[in-house]
N, C-alpha and C positions, 0 to 999 in steps of 0.2 A: 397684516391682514385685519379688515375690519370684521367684527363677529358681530351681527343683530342679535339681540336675545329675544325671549317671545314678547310681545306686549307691549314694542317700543314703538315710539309715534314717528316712521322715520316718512319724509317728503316721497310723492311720486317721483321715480327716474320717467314716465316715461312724458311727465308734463313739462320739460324741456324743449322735447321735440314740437309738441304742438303748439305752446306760447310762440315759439320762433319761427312759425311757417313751415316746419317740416313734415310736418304729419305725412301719413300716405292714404289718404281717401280713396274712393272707390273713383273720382272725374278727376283725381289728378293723376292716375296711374294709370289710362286707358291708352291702347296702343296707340302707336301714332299712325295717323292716317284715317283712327279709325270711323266709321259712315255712324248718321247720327237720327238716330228715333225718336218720332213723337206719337203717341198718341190721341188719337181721334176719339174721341170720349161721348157717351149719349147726354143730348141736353136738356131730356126730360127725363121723370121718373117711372114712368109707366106709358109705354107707345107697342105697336105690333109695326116691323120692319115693314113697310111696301115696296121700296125699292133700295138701293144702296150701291152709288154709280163710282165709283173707283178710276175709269178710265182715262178722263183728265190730270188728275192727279197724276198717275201712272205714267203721263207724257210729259209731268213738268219739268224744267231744266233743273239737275243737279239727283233726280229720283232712281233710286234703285231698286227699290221692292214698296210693292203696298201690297198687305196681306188684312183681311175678310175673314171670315166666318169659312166660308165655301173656300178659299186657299189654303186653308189648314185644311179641312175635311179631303182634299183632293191631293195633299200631300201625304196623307196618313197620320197628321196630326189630329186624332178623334177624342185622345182622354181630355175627362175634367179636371177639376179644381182638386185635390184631395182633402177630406175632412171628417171627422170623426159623428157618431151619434149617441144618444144614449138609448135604453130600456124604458118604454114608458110603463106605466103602472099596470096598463093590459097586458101585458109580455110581448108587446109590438115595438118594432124598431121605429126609434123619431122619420120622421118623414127626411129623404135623402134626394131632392132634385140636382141632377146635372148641375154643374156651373162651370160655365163653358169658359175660355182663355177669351174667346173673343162675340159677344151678342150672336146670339141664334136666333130670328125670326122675332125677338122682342128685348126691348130694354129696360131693367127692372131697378136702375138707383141712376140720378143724376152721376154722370161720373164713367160710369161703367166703359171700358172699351170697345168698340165698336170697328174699329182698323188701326194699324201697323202702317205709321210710313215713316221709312228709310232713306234717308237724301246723302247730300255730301254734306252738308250743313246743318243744322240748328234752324235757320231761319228757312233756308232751300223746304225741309221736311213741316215745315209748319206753313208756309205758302200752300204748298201741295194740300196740304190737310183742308186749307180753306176751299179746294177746287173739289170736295167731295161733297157729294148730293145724297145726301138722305131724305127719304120719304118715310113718312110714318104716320100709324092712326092712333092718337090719344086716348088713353083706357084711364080710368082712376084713380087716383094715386092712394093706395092702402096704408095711413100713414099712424096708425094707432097700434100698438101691442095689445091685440084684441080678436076676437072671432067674429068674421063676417068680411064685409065689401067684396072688391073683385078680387080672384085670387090672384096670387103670385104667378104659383105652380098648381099642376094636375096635381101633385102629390099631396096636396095641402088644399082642401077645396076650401077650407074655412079659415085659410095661413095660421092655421097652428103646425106647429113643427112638433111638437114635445108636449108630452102630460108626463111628468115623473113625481115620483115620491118618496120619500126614505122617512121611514119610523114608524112608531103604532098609533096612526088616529085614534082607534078605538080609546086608547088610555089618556091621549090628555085630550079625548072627549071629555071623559071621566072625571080627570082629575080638575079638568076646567069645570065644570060642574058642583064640585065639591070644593071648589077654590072659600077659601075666606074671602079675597078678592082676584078680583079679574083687569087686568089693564090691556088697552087696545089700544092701537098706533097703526093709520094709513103713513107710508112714506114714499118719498122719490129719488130717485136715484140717479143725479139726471147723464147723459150722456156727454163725454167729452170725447177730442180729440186730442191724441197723444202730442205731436208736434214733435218730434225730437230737430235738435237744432240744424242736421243734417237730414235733410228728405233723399226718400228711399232713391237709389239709382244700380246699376249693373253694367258690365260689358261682357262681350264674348269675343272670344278668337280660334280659330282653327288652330292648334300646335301639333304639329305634324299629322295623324291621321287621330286626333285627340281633339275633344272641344274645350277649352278652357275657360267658365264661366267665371267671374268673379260679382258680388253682389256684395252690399253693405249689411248683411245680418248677422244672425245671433247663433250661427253652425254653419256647418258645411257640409252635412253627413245628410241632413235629410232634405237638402237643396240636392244630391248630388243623387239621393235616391228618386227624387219626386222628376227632375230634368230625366232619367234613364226609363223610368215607367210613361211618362207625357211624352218623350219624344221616340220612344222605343228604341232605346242605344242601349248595348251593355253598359254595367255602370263602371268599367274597367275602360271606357273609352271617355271618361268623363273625369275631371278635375273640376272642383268649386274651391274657390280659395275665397276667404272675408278679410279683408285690408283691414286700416285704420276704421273705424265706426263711430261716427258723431251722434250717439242715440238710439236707442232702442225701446226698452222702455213695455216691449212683450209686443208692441207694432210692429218688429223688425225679426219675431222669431221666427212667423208661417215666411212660405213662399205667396208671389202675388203671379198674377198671368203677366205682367211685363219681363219678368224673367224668361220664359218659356218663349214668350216670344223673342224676344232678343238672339237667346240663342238659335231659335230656330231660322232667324234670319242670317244670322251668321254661319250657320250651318246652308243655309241655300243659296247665299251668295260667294263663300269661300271669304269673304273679309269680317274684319272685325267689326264691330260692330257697340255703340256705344247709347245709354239711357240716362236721363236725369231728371229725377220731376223738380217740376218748380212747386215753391208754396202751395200754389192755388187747386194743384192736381195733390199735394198731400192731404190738405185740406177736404178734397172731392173723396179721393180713392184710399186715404190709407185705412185701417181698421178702427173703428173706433173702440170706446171703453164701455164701460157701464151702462147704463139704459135700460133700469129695470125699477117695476113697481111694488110694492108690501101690502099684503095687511098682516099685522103683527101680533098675536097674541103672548101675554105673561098671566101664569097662574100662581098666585102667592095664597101660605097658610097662614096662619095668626101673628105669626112671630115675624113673619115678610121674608121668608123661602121661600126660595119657587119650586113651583111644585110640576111644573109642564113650561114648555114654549111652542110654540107654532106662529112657522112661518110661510104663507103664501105668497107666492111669487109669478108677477107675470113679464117675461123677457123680450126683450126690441131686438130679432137676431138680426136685421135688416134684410136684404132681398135675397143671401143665398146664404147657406152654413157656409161660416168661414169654418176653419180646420179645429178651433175648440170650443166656438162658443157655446156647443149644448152644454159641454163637461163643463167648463165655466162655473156656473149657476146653480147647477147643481150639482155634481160630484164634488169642484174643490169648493163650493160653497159651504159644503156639508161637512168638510176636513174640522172646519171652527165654529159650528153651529153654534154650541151651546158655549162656547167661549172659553172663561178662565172658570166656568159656575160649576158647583156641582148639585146636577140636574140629567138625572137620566130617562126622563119621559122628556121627550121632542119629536116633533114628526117637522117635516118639509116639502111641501107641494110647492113645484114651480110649472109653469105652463112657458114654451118659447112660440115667437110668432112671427112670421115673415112679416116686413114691410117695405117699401117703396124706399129705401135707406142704404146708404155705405153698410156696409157686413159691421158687426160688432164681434171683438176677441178679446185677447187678454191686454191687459194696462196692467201697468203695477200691482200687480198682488194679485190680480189673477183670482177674484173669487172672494179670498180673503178681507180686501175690503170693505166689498159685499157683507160679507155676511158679518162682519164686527162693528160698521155702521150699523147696520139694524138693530144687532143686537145693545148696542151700546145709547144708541136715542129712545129705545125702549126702557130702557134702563134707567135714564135721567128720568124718564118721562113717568115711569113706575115712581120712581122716590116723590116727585112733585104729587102723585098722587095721593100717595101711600103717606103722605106728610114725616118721611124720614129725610135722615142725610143720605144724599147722594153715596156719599165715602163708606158710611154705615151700609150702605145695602150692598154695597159690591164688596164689604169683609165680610157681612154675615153669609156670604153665598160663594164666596171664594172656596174651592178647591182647597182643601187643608193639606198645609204641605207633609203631613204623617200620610195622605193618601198613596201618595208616588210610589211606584208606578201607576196611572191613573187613567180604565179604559174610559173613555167619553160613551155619550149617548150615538154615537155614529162611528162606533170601532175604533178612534184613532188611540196608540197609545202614549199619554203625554208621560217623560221619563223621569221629568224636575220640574220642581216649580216652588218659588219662593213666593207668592204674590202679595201678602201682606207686608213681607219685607221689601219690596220693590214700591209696593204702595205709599207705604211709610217714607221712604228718601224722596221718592217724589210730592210728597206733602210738606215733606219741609223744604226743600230746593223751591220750590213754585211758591214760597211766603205765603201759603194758605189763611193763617193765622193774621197775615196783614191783609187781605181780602177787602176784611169791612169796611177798613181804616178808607181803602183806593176808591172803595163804592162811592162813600160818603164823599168824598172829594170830586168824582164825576158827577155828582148829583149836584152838588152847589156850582157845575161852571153849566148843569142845562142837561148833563150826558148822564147815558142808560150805561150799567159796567158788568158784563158776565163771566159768569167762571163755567170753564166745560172742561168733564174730565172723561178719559176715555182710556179702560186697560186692556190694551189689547193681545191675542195670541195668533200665530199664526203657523202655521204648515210647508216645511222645506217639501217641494215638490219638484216633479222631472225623475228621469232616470238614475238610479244612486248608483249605478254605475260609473266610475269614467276610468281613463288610462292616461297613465304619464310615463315618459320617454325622457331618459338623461343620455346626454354623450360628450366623452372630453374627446374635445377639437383639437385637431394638430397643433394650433397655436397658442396652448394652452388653456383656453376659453371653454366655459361648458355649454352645452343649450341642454332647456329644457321643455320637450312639444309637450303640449296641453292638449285637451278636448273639449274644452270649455273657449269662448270669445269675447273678450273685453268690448263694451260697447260703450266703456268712459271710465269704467269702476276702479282702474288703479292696479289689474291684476299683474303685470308687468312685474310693479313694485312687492305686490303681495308674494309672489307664485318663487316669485327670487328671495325674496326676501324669509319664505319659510323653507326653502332648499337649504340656503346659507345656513339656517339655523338649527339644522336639524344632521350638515355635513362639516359644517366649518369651511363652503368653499367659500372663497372672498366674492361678496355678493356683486362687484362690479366686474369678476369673470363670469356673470351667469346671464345668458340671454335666454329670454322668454319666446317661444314660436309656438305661433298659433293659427290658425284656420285657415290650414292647410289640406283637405282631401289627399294627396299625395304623401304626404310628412308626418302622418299619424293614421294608422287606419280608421279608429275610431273615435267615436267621440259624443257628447250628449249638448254642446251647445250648450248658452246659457240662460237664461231663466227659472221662475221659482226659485230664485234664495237659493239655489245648488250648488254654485259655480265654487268658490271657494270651500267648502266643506268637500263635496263631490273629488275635487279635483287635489286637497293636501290630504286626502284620504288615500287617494293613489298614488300621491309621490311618497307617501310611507313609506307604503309596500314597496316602491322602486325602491327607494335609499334600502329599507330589508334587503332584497334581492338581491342589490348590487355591495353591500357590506359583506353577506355573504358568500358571493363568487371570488372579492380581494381577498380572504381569508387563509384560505388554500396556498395559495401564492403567495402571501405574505407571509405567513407562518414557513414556509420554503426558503425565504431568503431570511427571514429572521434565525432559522434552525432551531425551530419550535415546535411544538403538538398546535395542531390548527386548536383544540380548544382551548392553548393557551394566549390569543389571540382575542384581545379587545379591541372594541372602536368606544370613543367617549364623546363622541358627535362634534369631535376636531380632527383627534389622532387614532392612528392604528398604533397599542402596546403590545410588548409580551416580556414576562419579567426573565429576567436575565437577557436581554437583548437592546442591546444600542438604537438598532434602528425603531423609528418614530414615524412613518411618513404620513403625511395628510392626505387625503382622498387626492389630491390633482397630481401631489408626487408620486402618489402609487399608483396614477395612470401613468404618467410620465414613464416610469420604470419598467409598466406591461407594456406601451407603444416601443420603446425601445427592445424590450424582448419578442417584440412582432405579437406578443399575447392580444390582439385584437378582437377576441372576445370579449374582454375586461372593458373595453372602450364605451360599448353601448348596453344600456338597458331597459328594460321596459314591462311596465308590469298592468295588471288592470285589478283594479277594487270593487268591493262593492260595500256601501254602506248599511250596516246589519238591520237601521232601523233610520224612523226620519227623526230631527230633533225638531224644537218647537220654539222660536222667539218668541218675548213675550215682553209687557213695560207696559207704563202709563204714561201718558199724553195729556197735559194739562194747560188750555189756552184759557186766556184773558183778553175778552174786548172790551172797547167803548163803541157804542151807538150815539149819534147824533138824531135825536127823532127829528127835528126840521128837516132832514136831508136824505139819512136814511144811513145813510154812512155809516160802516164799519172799518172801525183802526182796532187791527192785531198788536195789541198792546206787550202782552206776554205771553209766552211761548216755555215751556219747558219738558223734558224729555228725561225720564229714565229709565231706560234699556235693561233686558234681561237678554243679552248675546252669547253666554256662557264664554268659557276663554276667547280674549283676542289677540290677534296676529300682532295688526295696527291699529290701535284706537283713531289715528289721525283717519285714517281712509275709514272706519268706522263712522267717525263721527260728521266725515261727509257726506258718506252715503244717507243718513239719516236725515242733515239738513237737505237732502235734494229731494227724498221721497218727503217730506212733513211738507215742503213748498210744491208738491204737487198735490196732495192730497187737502191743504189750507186752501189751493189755486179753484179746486175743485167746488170747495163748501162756498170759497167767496165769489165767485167771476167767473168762472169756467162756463159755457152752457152751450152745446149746439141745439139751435134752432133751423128749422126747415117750415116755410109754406104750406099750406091745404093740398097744394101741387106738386111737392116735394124737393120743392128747388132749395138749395142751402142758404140760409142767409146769413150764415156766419161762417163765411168764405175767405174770410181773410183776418189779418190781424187789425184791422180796421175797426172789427164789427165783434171779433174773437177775443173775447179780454184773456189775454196770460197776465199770469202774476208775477212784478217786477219785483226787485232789490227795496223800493219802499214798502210794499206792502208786506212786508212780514220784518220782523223786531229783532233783532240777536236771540240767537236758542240758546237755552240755558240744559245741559249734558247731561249726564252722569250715568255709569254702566256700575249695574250691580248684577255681578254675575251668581248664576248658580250653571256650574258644568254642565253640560249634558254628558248622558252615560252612552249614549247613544252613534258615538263615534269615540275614536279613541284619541283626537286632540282636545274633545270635549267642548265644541263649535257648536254653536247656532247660526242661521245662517242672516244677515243683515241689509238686505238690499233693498226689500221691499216694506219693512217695517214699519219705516217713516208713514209713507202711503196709508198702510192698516190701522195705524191710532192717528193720524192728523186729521180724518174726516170730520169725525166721529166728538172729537173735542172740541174743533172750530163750531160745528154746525149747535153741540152744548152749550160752548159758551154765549152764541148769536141769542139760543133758546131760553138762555138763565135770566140775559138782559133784557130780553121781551116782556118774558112771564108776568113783572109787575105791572107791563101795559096792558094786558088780557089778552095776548097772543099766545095764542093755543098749537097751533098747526105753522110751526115755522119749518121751512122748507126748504134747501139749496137749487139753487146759488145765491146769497143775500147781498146779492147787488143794492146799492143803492136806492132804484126805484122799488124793488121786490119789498125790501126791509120798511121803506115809508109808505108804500101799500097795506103792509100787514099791519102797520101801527095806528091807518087810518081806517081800517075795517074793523080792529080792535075796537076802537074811539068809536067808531060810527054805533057796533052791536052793544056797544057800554051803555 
C-alpha cells in the first residue's frame, strides 16, 4: 500500500490523461448526431431593433430551429438572466433591468445575442446566420463609467446602477483633517479578459423524459437551478453534469444565455443539440474582469500610522448586471479593505455604471485583487511621499501578531497572522540587500531597475458549506463524489490524496467524481479559494461518520466493547484481538455479510468561520527608456497557506495566478472604440503573457495554521492574482520615479511606459 502523508509534493494523476489526448471535454463528449448552434450576435453596441427577418435562414438547407427574441416569448420562455444586487447608501436597491437570453427591441454590447440557429452542421448553421436581416437605428454608445449620455435602461436614466458605501465618513473626514499628513492616488484598473484556454461551450439531450445539459463550468447545482426557473421544468427533470474544464478562472462560474438556449432547442426539437464558441465570440461575449476607477485617500500621524483610508470607486458593470458584479466591488471588495494594516477608520464608496460593453464579473480573486492593488500602490506611493522605506511603513502598520484574533475595519475576522515573519523570509529570499548592487549595474548598460513589493491578504469566499460522498465498489475500488469542480487545479490528485491520508486507502483505489447533478445532491462549485478547504472539511466528517458506523461491527467480530475499538488512520485495533482490518477489508467483510449500509457514506460540513491567505509578493524589473520595455527580471513569492496538502500543486497554483496577475500590470488591456466595437478582438491585437515574459518564481510557504478549520488550511488558488498586481505595477513605479514619473499606470506596455518617460522629460 502506498500511504501519502500530509505535505508531500506528489505529481497530478489526473495530468496523464490530458498530456495524452484523453481528457473528456465538454465537444469531445457531445452526442452523436448531435445538431449544431451558432450564434447570431449584435454588431453594434447600441441600436433599437426595426426589423429582424429570420425567414430565409429558416428555409436554409441542413436548418432546424432559429429562435428570436419573440420565439422564446411565444414559447413560454419569458425569464431573464439571473443576478444579484446590492443596498445603495439611500436604502434603495441597485437598479435591476431585465437581461433578456436573447435582444428585446434593442442591442446593448457588441456581441450580444440576437438569434439561435440550429443546422446539421457547423458551417450549414453559420451560412444560415449570414441569410438573417437585421435592421436597426444607431443610438450612442455610452462608453465611460460615468453619469450621463444615452441611457442603457429606463431603470438607470443616468446608467448608474449602484451608489454604496460601508464605514463612517464622518470619522476619517476627521481624522483626514487632523492627519499629520495626507497622501492621494487617482488609479486604474483596467479591464481584462479572462481567456481561459478552453472557451465556453454546452450540449443538451433529451434522456428519456429528462433533459440532460452538460456545460464547461465551475458547478452544476446552480446551472441546474437557474435551467428549471428560465425554462419552467422541475428541477428533478433536469440533470447538469460539467466534464473535463480547460479553464475558468470565475468566467466559467455564472450561467451565460447560450446555455438556456441550447437546451431549450433541444427541448423543442427532441434532438441533441451541440455549442462551441470560438475565440473571437469568447473574446466578444465572455465576462470580463476588472474595469474600475480610484481616488484614494491615506491619512498618516507623525510617526507614519495611518490613521484613516478611503476609497472611492467608480465601476464599468457594462450593459447588464451580470450575476455578481455589484457584490464584486463592493462587498468582497470590502472583505480586504484595509488589508494586513491595523486601521480601523475606513469608509468605501463605490458607484457602478452601465455601459455599452461585455457584462463585467469575477476574474481571479473576485474583488480581492481589487481592493489590494489599491491599497498596496497607495502604499509604495505613501512611503515615496512620506520619504520612508517602503518595508518600514508596511511593519510599522502591520497588524501585530499578539492582536489575533483580529476584527478589521469591515467586520471580517482575521484568526492568524504572522506578517512580519512572512515579510522578513521574503526579504531575504528576494536578495533585498543585493538590490542596489543590480541597480547600479542596469544603470551602466543605459536601464531603469525597480523593486515592487506587495503584502497581500485575501478572503476564502462562497458557500462553507459542501458535502462529500465515499463508497467501496464491488471491485474493490473506492469513489469519492465531491461538490466542488476541477477546472485544471489538480483536485483529482488533491481530494484522493487527502482521503488516502487521513484512511490508509491505497490512494490508486480512489476515484474522484465530480459534477454530476445526479451523483451528489449537492454542492457549492468552485471558486473564491473554497474548493479544497470547503470540500476536505467534508470528507472529515465523512471519514467521522463512516469510522464510526465500522465500529459496531467490528468490535462484533473482533469480540470487543465497541469502545474498545480504535482506528489510527490505516487500521481498525482492539487490544486482545487479532484482527487488524483496513477500511477496504472491513468493507470487504460487510459486502460479504450483505451489511450494505457499511458500503456508502455521506456527510455535509460546514466551515465555522472563513480563514485568510496572506504573503508578500516582491518583483524586480528593468526598463529600457529608449523603447520603453519592461523585462521581469525577478519574481519571488512567500505565501502564508497555513498547512498544506501538496506544496507541488500549491506552488502551481501560485505560479498561474502571479502570471495572470504580472499579465495584467504588463500587456493585458481591452480596448473598445467611441462606438464600442472591440478592438482587441483577438490575440492579434490582445497581448497574453507568454513563457518569456516572466523569469522562474522564486517560492517559499511559511505557514501560520489557521484555527479556522480543523485541518488548519487557507485557501490558495487565487493568491497569486491578489499580490502579483500590485508588485509588478511597484516595481514598473520604483523604476520611473528617478525619471519624474509620477502617475504610472497599467498596463506598461512598451508604448505606455516610453510615453510616460517622455512627458516626464517634456514637464522636467
Amino acid at each position: 500500500m502506498e500511504k501519502f502523508g500530509k505535505s508531500q509534493p506528489v505529481t497530478r494523476f489526473e495530468d496523464q490523461r490530458f498530456l495524452t489526448g484523453h481528457g473528456r471535454y465538454v465537444d469531445d463528449i457531445a452526442p452523436a448526431g448531435a445538431l449544431h448552434a451558432h450564434v447570431f450576435r449584435a454588431p453594434v453596441a447600441h441600436g433599437e431593433i426595426t426589423a429582424l427577418d429570420v425567414d430565409e435562414a429558416r428555409a436554409a438547407p441542413g436548418v432546424h430551429l432559429v429562435l428570436t427574441a419573440d420565439d422564446l416569448a411565444r414559447a413560454g420562455v419569458t425569464e431573464g438572466m439571473a443576478f444579484n444586487t446590492v443596498t445603495n447608501r439611500d436604502g434603495t436597491k441597485g437598479a435591476a433591468p431585465r437581461r433578456p437570453l436573447l435582444a428585446e427591441g434593442r442591442m446593448r454590447f457588441v456581441g450580444e445575442p440576437v438569434a439561435l440557429v440550429v443546422a446539421d452542421s457547423p458551417s450549414a448553421a453559420q451560412d444560415a446566420a449570414e441569410l438573417i436581416e437585421l435592421d436597426y437605428e444607431d443610438l450612442p454608445a455610452h462608453m465611460e463609467p460615468a453619469a450621463g449620455g444615452t441611457a442603457l435602461h429606463d431603470e438607470a436614466p443616468d446608467n448608474r446602477a449602484f451608489d454604496w458605501a460601508m464605514g463612517d465618513e464622518a470619522a476619517v473626514t476627521a481624522a483626514e483633517q487632523a492627519a499629520a499628513r495626507v497622501v492621494r492616488m487617482r488609479l486604474h484598473d483596467n479591464r481584462i479578459i479572462a481567456n481561459p484556454m478552453e472557451p465556453r461551450g454546452c450540449h443538451a439531450e433529451i434522456e428519456g423524459n429528462r433533459l440532460h445539459v452538460a456545460v464547461n463550468g465551475q458547478g452544476v447545482w446552480g446551472t441546474k437551478r437557474n435551467l428549471a426557473r428560465v425554462l419552467g421544468m422541475d428541477a428533478d427533470d433536469i440533470r447538469v453534469t460539467n466534464p473535463d474544464v480547460g479553464g475558468g478562472f470565475g468566467t466559467k462560474a455564472m450561467d451565460y444565455p447560450e446555455t438556456y438556449l441550447v437546451a431549450h432547442a433541444a427541448r423543442t426539437l427532441g434532438k441533441p443539440v451541440r455549442w462551441m464558441a470560438g475565440r473571437g465570440e469568447t473574446m466578444l461575449s465572455d465576462n470580463g474582469g476588472r474595469g474600475l476607477d480610484h481616488a484614494l485617500m491615506l491619512a498618516f500621524d507623525a510617526d507614519h500610522r495611518i490613521t484613516a483610508y478611503r476609497v472611492d470607486s467608480r465601476v464599468d458593470l457594462g450593459a447588464y448586471n451580470s450575476p455578481m458584479a455589484q457584490l464584486i466591488q463592493s462587498e468582497l471588495f470590502s472583505k480586504v479593505l484595509t488589508g494586513v494594516y491595523d486601521v480601523q477608520t475606513a469608509f468605501l464608496h463605490v458607484e457602478g455604471f452601465f455601459t455599452n460593453t461585455t457584462q463585467v464579473d469575477a476574474y481571479r480573486g473576485a474583488g480581492r485583487p481589487e481592493a489590494i492593488y489599491a491599497l498596496e500602490r497607495i502604499m509604495d506611493r505613501a512611503a515615496r511621499e512620506l520619504g520612508v522605506d517602503v518595508w518600514e511603513l508596511h511593519r510599522r502598520n502591520f497588524i501585530p501578531k499578539t492582536a489575533f484574533p483580529y476584527v478589521s475595519a469591515t467586520g471580517e475576522t482575521y484568526d492568524v497572522g504572522d506578517f512580519d515573519r512572512v515579510l522578513s523570509r521574503a526579504e531575504a529570499l528576494s536578495d533585498r540587500a543585493g538590490f542596489a548592487a543590480r541597480k547600479a549595474e542596469s544603470a551602466a548598460s543605459g536601464k531603469l531597475r525597480g523593486m515592487g513589493l506587495c503584502y497581500y491578504i485575501e478572503s476564502i469566499l462562497g458557500n462553507p458549506s459542501e458535502t462529500a460522498k465515499v463508497a467501496f465498489e464491488a471491485d474493490g475500488s473506492v469513489s469519492i463524489y465531491v461538490g466542488t469542480q476541477s477546472n485544471g487545479q489538480g483536485h483529482e490528485t488533491v481530494y484522493a490524496q487527502f482521503l488516502s491520508d487521513q484512511t490508509g486507502i491505497p490512494v490508486d483505489l480512489i476515484r474522484v467524481v465530480q459534477g454530476d447533478s445526479d451523483r451528489i445532491a449537492n454542492g457549492g462549485g468552485t471558486g473564491g479559494s473554497r474548493s479544497v478547504t470547503t470540500q476536505n472539511n467534508a470528507t472529515l466528517a465523512t471519514v467521522e461518520k463512516m469510522i464510526a458506523a465500522f465500529v459496531p461491527y467490528l468490535a462484533e467480530k473482533m469480540g470487543v466493547e465497541e469502545a474498545e475499538v480504535t482506528f489510527d488512520d490505516e487500521t481498525f485495533r482492539a487490544p486482545g484481538s487479532n484482527l487488524t482490518p483496513t477500511l477496504t477489508e472491513a468493507a470487504a467483510m460487510a459486502r460479504a455479510d450483505g451489511r450494505t449500509d457499511l458500503l456508502v457514506h455521506e456527510e455535509t460540513a460546514t466551515l465555522p468561520a472563513r480563514s485568510y491567505p496572506n504573503g508578500a509578493h516582491v518583483a524586480e524589473v528593468e526598463v529600457d527608456p529608449e523603447t520603453g520595455k519592461v523585462t521581469l527580471d525577478r519574481y519571488t513569492v512567500v505565501d502564508d497557506f497555513g498547512n498544506l496538502i501538496n506544496p507541488m500543486l500549491v506552488e502551481g497554483q501560485v505560479h498561474g495566478g502571479a502570471v495572470q496577475g504580472i499579465g495584467q500590470a504588463l500587456c493585458e488591456r481591452v480596448v473598445h472604440d467611441e462606438d464600442g466595437q472591440l478592438l482587441t478582438a483577438s490575440f492579434m491585437d490582445y497581448a497574453m503573457p507568454r513563457a518569456d515574459d516572466v523569469p522562474m518564481f522564486a517560492f517559499a510557504s511559511e505557514p501560520v495554521p489557521s484555527t479556522a478549520n480543523a485541518m488548519g488550511m487557507k485557501g490558495c488558488g487565487e493568491a497569486g492574482t491578489v499580490g502579483a498586481m500590485a508588485a509588478t505595477a511597484n516595481a514598473v513605479a520604483d523604476a520611473l520615479w528617478e525619471r519624474g514619473v509620477r502617475n504610472a499606470d497599467m498596463p506598461f506596455t512598451p508604448h505606455r511606459v516610453w510615453s510616460m518617460l517622455n512627458a516626464a522629460g517634456e514637464a522636467a
